[in-house]
MITOR-117013 format. One record per atom (N, C-alpha, C): atom name; residue number from 1; x, y negated, z; residue in one letter. Coordinates in nm, 3 decimals, padded with zeros to 5 digits, always signed. Layout:
// residues N
atom:CA; n:NUM; east:X; north:Y; up:Z; res:A
...
//
This chain:
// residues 113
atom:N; n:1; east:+02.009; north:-09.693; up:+03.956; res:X
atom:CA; n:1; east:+02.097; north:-09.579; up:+03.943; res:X
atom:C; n:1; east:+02.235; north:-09.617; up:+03.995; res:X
atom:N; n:2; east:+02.304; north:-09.519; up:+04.069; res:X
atom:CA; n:2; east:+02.450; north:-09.547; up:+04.141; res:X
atom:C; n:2; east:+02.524; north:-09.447; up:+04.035; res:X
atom:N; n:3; east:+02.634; north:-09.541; up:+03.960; res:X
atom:CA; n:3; east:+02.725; north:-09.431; up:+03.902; res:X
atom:C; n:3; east:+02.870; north:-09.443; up:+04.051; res:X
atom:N; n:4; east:+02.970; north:-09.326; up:+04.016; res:X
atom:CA; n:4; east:+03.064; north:-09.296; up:+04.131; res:X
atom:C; n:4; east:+03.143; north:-09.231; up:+04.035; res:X
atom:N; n:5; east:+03.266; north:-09.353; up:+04.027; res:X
atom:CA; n:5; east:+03.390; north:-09.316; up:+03.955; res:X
atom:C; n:5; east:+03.453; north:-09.237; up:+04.048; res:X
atom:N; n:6; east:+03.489; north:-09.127; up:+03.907; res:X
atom:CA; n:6; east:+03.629; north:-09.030; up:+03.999; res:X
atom:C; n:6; east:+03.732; north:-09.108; up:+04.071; res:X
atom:N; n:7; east:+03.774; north:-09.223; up:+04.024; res:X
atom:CA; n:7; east:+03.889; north:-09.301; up:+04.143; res:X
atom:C; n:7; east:+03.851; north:-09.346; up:+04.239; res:X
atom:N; n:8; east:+03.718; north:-09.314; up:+04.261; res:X
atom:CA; n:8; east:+03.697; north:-09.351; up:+04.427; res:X
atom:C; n:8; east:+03.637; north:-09.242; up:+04.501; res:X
atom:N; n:9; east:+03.670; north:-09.112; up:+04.483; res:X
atom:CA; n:9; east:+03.672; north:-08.994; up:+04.554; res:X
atom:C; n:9; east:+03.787; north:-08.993; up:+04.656; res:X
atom:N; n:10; east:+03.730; north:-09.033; up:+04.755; res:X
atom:CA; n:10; east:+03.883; north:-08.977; up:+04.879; res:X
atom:C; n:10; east:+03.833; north:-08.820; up:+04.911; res:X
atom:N; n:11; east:+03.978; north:-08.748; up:+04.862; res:X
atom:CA; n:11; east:+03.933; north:-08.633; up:+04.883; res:X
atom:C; n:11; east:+04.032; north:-08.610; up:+05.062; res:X
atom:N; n:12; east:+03.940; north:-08.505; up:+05.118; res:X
atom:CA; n:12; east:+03.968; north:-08.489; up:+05.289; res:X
atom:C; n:12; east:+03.989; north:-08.319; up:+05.271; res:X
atom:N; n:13; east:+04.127; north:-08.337; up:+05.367; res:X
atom:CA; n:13; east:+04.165; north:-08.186; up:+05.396; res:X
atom:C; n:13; east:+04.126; north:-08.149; up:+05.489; res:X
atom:N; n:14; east:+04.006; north:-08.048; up:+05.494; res:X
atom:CA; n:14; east:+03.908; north:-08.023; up:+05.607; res:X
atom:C; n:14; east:+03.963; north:-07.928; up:+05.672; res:X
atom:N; n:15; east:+04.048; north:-07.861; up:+05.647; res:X
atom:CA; n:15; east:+04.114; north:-07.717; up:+05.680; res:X
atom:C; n:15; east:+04.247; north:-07.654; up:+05.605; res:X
atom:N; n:16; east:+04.353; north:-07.626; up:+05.696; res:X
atom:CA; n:16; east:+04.486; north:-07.613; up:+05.552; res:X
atom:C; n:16; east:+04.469; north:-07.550; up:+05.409; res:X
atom:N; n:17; east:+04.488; north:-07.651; up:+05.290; res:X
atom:CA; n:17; east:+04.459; north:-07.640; up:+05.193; res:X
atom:C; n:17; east:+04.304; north:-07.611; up:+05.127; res:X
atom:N; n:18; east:+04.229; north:-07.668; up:+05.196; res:X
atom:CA; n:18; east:+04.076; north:-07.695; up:+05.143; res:X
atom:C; n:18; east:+04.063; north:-07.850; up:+05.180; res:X
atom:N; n:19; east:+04.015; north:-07.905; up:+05.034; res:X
atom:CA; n:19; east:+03.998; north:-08.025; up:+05.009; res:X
atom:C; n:19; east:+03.833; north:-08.045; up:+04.943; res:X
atom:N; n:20; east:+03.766; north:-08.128; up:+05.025; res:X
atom:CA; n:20; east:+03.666; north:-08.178; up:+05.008; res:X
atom:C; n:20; east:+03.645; north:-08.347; up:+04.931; res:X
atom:N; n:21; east:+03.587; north:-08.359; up:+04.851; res:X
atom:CA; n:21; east:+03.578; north:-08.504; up:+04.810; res:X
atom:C; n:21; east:+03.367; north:-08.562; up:+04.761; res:X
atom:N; n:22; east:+03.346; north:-08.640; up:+04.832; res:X
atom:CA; n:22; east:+03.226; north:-08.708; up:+04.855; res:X
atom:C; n:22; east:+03.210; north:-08.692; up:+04.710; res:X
atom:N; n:23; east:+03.145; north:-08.713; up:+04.675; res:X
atom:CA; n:23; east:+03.053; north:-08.705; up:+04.505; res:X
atom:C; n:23; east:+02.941; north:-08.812; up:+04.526; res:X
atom:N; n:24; east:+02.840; north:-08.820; up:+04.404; res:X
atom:CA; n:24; east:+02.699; north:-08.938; up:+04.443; res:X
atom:C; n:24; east:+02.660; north:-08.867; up:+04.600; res:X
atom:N; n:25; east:+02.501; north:-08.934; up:+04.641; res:X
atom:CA; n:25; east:+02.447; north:-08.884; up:+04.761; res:X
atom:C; n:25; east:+02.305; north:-08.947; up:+04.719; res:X
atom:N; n:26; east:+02.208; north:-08.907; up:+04.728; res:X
atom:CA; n:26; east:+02.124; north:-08.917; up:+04.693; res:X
atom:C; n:26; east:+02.004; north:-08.933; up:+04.842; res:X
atom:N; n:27; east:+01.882; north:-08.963; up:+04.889; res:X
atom:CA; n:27; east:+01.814; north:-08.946; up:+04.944; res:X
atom:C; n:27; east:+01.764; north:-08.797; up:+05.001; res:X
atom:N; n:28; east:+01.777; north:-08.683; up:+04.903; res:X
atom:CA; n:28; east:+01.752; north:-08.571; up:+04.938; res:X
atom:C; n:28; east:+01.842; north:-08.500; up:+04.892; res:X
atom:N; n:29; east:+01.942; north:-08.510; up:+04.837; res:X
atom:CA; n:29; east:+02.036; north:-08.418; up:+04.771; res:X
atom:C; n:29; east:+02.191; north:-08.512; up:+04.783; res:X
atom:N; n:30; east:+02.288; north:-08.433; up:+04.800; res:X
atom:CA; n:30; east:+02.426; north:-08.499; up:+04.758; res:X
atom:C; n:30; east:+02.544; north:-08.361; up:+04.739; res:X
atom:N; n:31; east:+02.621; north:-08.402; up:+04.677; res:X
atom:CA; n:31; east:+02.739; north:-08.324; up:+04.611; res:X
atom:C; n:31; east:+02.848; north:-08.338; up:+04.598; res:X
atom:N; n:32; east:+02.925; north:-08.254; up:+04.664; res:X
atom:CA; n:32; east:+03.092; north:-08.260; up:+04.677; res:X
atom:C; n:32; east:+03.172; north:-08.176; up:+04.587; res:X
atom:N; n:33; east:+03.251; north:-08.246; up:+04.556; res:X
atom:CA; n:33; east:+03.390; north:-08.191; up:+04.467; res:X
atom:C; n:33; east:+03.458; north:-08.052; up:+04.583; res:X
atom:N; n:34; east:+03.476; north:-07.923; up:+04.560; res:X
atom:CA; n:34; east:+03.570; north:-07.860; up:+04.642; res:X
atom:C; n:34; east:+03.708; north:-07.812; up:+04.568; res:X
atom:N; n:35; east:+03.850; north:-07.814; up:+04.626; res:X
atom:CA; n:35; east:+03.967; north:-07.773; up:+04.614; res:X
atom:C; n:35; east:+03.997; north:-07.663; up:+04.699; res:X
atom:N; n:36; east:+03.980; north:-07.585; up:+04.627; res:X
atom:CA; n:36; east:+04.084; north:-07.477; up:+04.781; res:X
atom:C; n:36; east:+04.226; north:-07.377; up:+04.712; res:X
atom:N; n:37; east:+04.306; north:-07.440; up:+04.759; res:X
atom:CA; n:37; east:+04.453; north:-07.367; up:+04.745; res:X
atom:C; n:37; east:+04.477; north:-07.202; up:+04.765; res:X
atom:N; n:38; east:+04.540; north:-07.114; up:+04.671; res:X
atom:CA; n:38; east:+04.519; north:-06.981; up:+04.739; res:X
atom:C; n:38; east:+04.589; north:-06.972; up:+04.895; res:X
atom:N; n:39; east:+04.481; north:-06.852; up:+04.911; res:X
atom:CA; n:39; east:+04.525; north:-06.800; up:+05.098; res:X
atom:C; n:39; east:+04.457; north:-06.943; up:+05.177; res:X
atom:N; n:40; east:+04.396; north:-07.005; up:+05.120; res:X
atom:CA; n:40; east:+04.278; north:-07.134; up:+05.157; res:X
atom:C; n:40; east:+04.196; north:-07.009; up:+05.242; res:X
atom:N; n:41; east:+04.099; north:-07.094; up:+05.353; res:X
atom:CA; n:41; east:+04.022; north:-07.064; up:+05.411; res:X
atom:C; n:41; east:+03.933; north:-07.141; up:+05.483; res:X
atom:N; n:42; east:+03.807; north:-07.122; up:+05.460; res:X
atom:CA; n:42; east:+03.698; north:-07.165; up:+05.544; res:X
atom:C; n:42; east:+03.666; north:-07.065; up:+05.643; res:X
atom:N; n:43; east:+03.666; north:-07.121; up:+05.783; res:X
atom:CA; n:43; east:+03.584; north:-07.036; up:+05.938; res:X
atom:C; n:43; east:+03.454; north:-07.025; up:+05.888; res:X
atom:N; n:44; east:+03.406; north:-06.925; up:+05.990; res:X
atom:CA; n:44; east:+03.270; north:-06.858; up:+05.981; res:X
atom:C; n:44; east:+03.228; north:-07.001; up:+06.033; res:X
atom:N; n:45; east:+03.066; north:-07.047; up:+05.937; res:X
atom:CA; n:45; east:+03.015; north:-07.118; up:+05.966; res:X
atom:C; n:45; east:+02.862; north:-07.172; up:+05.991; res:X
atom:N; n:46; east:+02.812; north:-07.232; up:+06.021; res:X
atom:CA; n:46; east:+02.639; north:-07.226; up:+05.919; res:X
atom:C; n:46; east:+02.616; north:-07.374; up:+05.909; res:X
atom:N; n:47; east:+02.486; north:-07.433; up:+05.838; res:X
atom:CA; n:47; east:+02.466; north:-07.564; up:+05.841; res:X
atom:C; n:47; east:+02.283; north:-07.515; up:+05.831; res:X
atom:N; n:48; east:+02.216; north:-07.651; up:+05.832; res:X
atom:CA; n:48; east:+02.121; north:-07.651; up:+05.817; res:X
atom:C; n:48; east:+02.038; north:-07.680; up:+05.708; res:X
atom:N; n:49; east:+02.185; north:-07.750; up:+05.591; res:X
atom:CA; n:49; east:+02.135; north:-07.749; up:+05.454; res:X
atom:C; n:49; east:+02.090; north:-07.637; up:+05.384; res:X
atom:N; n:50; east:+02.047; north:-07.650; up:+05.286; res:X
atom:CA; n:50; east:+02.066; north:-07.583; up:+05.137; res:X
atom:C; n:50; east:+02.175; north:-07.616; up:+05.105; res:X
atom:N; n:51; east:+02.259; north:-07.480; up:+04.994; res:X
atom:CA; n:51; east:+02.373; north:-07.503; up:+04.931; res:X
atom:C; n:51; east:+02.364; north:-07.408; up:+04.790; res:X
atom:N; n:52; east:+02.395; north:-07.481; up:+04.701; res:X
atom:CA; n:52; east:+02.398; north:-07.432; up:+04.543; res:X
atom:C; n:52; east:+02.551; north:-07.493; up:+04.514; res:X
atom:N; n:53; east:+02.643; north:-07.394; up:+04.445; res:X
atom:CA; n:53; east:+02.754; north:-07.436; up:+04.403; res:X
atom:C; n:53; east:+02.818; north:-07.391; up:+04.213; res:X
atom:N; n:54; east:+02.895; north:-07.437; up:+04.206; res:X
atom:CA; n:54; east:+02.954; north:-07.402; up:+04.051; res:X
atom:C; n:54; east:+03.053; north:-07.392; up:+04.088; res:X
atom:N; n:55; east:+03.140; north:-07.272; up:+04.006; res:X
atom:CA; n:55; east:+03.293; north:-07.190; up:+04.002; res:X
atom:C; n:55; east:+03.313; north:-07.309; up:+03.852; res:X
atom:N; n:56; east:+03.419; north:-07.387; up:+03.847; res:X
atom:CA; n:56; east:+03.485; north:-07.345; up:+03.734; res:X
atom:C; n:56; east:+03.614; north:-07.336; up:+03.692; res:X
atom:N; n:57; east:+03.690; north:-07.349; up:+03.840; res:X
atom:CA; n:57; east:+03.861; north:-07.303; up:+03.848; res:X
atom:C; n:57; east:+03.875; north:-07.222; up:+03.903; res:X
atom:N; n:58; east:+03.973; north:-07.079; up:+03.918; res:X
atom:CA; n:58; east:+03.911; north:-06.969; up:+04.017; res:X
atom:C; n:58; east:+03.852; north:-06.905; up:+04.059; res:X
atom:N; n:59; east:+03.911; north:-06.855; up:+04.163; res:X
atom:CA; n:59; east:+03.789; north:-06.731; up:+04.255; res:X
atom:C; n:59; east:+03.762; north:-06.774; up:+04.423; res:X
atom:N; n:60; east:+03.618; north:-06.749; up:+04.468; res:X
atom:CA; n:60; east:+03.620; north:-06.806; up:+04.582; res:X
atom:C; n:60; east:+03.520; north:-06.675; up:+04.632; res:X
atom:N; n:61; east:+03.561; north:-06.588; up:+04.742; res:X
atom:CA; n:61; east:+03.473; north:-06.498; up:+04.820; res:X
atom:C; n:61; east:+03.461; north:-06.538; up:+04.937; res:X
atom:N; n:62; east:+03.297; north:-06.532; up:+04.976; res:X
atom:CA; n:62; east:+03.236; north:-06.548; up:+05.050; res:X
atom:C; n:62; east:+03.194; north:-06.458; up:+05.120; res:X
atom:N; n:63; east:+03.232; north:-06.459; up:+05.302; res:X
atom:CA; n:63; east:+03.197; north:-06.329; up:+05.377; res:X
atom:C; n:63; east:+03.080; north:-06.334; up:+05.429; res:X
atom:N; n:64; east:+03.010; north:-06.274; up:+05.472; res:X
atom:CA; n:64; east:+02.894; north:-06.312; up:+05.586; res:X
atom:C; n:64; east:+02.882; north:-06.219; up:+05.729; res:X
atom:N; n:65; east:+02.797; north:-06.258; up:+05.822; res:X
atom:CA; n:65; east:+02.832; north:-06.218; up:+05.959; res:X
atom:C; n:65; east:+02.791; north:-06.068; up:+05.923; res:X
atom:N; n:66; east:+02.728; north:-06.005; up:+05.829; res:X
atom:CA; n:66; east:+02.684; north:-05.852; up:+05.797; res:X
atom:C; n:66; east:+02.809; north:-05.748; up:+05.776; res:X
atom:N; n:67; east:+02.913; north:-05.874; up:+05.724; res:X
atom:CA; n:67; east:+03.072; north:-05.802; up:+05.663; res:X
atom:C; n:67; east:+03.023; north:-05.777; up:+05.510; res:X
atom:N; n:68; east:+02.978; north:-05.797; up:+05.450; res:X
atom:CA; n:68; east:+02.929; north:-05.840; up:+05.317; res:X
atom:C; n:68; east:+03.053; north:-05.948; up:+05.237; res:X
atom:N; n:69; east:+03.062; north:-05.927; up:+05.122; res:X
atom:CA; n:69; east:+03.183; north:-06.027; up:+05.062; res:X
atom:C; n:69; east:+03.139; north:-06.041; up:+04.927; res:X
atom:N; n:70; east:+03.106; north:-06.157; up:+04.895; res:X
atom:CA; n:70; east:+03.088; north:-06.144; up:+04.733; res:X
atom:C; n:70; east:+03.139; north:-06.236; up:+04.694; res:X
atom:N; n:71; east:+03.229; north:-06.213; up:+04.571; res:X
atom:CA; n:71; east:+03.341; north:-06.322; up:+04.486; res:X
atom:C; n:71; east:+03.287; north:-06.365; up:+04.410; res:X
atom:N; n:72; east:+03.281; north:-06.514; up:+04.386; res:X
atom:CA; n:72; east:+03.236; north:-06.600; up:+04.279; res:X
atom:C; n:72; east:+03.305; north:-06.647; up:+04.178; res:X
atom:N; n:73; east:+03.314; north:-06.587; up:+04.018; res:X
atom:CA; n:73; east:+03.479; north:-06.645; up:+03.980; res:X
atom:C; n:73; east:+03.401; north:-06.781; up:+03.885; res:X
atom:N; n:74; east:+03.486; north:-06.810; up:+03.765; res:X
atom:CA; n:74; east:+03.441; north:-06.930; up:+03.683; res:X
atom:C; n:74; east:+03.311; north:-06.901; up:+03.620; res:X
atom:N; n:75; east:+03.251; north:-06.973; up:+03.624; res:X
atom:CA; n:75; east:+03.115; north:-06.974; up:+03.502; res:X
atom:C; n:75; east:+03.030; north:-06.969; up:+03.631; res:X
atom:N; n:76; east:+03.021; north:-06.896; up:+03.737; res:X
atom:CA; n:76; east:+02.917; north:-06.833; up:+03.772; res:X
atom:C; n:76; east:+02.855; north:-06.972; up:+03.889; res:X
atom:N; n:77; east:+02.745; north:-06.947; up:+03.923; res:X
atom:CA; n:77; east:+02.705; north:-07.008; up:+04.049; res:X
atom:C; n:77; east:+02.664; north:-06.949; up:+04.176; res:X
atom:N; n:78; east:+02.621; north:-06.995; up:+04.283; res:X
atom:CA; n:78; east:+02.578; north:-07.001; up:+04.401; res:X
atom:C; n:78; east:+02.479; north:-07.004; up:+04.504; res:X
atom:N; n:79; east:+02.389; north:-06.934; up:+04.581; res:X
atom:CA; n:79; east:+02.317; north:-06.976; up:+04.714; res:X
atom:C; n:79; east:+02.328; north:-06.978; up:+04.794; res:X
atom:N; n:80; east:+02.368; north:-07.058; up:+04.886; res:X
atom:CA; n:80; east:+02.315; north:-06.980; up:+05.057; res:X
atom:C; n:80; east:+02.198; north:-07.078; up:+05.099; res:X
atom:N; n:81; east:+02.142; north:-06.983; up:+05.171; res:X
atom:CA; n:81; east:+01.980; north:-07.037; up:+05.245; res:X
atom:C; n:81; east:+02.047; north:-07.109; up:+05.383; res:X
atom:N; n:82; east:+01.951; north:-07.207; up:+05.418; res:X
atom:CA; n:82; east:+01.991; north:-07.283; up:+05.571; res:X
atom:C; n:82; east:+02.030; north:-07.188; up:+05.602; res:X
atom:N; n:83; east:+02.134; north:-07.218; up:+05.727; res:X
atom:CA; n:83; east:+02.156; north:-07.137; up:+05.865; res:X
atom:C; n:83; east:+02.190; north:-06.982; up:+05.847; res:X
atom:N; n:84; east:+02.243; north:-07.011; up:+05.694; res:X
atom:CA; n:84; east:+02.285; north:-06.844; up:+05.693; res:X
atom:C; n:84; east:+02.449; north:-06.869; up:+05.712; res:X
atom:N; n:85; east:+02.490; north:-06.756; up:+05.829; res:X
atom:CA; n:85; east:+02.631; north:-06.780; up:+05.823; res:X
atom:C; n:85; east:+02.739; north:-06.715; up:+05.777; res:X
atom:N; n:86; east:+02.816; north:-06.770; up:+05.730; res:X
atom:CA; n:86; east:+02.931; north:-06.809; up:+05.612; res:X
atom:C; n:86; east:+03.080; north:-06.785; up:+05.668; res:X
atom:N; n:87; east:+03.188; north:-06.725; up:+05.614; res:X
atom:CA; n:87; east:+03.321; north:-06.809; up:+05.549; res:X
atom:C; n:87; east:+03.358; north:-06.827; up:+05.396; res:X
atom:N; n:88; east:+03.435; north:-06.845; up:+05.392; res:X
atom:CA; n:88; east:+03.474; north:-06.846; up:+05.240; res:X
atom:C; n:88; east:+03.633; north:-06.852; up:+05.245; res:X
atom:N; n:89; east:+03.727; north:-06.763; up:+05.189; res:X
atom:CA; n:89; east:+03.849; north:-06.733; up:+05.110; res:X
atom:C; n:89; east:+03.895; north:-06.734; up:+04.975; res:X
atom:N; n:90; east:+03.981; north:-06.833; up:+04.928; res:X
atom:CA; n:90; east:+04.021; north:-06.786; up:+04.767; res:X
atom:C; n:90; east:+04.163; north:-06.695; up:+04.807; res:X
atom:N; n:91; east:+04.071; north:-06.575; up:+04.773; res:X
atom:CA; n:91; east:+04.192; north:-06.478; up:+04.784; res:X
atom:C; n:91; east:+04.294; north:-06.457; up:+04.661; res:X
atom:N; n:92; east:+04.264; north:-06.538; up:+04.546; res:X
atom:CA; n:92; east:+04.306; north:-06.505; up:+04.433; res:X
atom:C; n:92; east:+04.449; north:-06.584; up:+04.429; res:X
atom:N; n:93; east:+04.547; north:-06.592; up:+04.295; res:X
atom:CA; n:93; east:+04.653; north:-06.672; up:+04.283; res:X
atom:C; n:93; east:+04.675; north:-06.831; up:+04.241; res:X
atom:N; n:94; east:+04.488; north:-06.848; up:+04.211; res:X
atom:CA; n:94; east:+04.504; north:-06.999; up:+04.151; res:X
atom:C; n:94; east:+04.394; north:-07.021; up:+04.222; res:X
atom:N; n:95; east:+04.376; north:-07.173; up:+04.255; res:X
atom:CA; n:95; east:+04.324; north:-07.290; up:+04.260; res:X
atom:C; n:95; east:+04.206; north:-07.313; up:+04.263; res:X
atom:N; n:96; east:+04.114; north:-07.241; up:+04.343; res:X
atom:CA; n:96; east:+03.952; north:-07.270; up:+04.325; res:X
atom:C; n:96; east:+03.940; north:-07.381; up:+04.316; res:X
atom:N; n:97; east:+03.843; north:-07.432; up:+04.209; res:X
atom:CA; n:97; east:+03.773; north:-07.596; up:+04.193; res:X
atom:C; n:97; east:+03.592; north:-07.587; up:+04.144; res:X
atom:N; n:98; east:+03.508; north:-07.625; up:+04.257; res:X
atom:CA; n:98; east:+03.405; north:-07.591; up:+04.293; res:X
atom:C; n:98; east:+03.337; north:-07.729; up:+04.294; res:X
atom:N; n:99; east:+03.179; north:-07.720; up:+04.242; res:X
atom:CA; n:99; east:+03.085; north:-07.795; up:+04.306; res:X
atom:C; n:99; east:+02.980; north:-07.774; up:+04.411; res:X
atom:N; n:100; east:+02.995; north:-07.838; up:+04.535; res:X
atom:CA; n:100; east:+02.858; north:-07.754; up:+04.603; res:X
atom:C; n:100; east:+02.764; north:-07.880; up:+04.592; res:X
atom:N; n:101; east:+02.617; north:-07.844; up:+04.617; res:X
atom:CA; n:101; east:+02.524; north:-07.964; up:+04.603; res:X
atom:C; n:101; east:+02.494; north:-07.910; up:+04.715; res:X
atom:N; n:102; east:+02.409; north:-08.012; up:+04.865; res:X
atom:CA; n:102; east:+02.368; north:-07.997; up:+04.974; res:X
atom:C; n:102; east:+02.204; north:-08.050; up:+05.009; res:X
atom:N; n:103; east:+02.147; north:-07.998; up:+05.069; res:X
atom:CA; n:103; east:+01.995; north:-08.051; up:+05.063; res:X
atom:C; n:103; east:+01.966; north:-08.012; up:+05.199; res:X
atom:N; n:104; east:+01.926; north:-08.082; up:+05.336; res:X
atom:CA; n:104; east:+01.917; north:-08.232; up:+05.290; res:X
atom:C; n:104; east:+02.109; north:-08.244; up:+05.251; res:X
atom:N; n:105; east:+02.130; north:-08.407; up:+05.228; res:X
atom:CA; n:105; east:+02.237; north:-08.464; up:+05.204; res:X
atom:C; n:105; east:+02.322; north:-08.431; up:+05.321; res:X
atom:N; n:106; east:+02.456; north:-08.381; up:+05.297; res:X
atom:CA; n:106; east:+02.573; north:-08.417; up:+05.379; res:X
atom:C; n:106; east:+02.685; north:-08.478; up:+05.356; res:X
atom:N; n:107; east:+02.679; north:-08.569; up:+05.455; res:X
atom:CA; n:107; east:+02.711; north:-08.691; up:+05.445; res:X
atom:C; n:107; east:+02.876; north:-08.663; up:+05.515; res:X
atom:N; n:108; east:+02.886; north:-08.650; up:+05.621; res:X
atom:CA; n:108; east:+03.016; north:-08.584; up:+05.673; res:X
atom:C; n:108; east:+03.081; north:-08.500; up:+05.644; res:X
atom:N; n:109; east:+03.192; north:-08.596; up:+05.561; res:X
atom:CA; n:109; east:+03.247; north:-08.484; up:+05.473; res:X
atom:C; n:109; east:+03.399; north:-08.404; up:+05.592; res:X
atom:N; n:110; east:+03.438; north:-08.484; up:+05.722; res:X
atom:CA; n:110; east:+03.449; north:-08.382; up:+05.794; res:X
atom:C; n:110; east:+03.370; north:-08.264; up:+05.899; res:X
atom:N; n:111; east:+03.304; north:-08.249; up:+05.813; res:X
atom:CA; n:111; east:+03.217; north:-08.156; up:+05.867; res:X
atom:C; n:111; east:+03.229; north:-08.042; up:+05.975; res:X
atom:N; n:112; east:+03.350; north:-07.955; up:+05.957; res:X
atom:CA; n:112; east:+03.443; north:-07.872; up:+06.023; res:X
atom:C; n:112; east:+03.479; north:-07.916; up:+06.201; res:X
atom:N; n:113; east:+03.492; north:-08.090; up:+06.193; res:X
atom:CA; n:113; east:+03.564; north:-08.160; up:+06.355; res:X
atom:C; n:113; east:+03.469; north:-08.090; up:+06.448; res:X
//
């Protein structure tokens, strides 16, 4: 078993005011810490993972290429299927703080370059 102290999270600013930080990584699964500052933004995107996430600071809405928007606030969780494409905005006044889990593992946590 690998434990992964919080003091060795380098967290990476993937995009102004969205902060990503590595979490364990597993063989088929791994999981990142997310920060996003309000008026934060993620570009339209897709990956080839699976993605399951947890709200539990904030609000984080997610657009899709349909023009579809659905806000995720605290408590709640997350899907997107592979290759479905994405942005994401915290349009709100505080501090989204998020878990996403990735399957397979992503490993590049600048993912965005």
């Amino acid at each position: 078993m690998d434990v992964v102290q919080d003091d060795a999270f380098d967290e990476v600013e993937v995009e102004p005011g969205v902060y990503l930080a590595q979490l364990a990584a597993g063989e088929e699964m791994s999981i990142q810490q997310v920060r996003m500052e309000p008026g934060a933004r993620v570009p339209e995107h897709s990956h080839h993972h699976e993605q399951v996430g947890f709200v539990y600071e904030g609000e984080v809405t997610f657009i899709f290429d349909s023009g579809e928007s659905v806000t995720v606030s605290p408590g709640e969780s997350y899907s997107l299927e592979s290759n479905e494409i994405h942005a994401a905005e915290n349009r709100g006044d505080d501090r989204l703080r998020a878990i996403d889990v990735f399957s397979p593992p992503r490993l590049d946590i600048n993912w965005l370059d």
